[in-house]
C-alpha positions in Angstrom: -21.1 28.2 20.4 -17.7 26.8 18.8 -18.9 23.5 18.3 -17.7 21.5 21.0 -20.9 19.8 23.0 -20.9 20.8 26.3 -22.2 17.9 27.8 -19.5 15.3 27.1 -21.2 12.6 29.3 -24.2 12.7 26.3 -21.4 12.4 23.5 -19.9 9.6 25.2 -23.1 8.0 25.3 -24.0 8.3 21.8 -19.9 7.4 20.8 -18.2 10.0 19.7 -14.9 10.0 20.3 -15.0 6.4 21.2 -11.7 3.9 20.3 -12.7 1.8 17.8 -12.5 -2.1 19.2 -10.0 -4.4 17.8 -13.0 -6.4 16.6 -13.4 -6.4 12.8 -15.5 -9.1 12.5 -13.1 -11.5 11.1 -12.4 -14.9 11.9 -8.4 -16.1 12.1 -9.0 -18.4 9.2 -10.8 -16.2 7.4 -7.0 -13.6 8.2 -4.8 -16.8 7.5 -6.4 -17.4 4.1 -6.4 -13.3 3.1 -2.0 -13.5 4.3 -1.7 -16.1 2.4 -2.5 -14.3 -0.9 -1.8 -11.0 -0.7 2.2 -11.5 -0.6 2.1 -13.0 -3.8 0.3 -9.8 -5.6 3.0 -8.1 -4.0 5.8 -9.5 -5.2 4.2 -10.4 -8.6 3.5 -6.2 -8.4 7.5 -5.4 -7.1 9.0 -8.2 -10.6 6.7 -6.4 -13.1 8.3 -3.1 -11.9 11.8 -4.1 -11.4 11.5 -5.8 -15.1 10.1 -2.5 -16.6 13.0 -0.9 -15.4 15.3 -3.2 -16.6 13.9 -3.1 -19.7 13.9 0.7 -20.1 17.7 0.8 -19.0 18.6 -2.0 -21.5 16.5 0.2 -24.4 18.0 3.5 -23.5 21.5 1.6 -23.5 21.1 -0.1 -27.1 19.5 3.0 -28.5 21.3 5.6 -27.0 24.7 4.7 -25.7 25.8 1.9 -28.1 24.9 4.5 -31.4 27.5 6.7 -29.8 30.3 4.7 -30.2 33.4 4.1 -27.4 34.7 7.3 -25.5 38.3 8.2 -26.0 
């Protein structure tokens, strides 16, 4: 035995290898208000980032470059 039943009519009864319907149990309002929301985590998520890295840049420039002194 490999492991593959050999009466695929009794696994399709019991639903293996069935799709999965495009049901989830949720109502349109109830997807309208979760849309509505999650953008804004997103972009709050994307400006904390892009502001770290500006501030890293910024500190590496004033602590590293600037000491230096001009090139040339």
């Amino acid at each position: 035995m490999d492991g593959v039943p050999r009466d695929i009519g009794a696994a399709a009864d019991a639903g293996e290898g069935r799709v999965p319907s495009d049901d989830d149990g949720l109502s349109k309002k109830a997807i309208d208000e979760a849309l509505k929301e999650t953008p804004k985590g997103a972009f709050a998520l994307a400006g904390l980032t892009v502001g770290l890295l500006m501030a890293a840049w910024l500190a590496i420039y004033i602590f590293v470059f600037l000491p230096r002194g001009s090139v040339g």
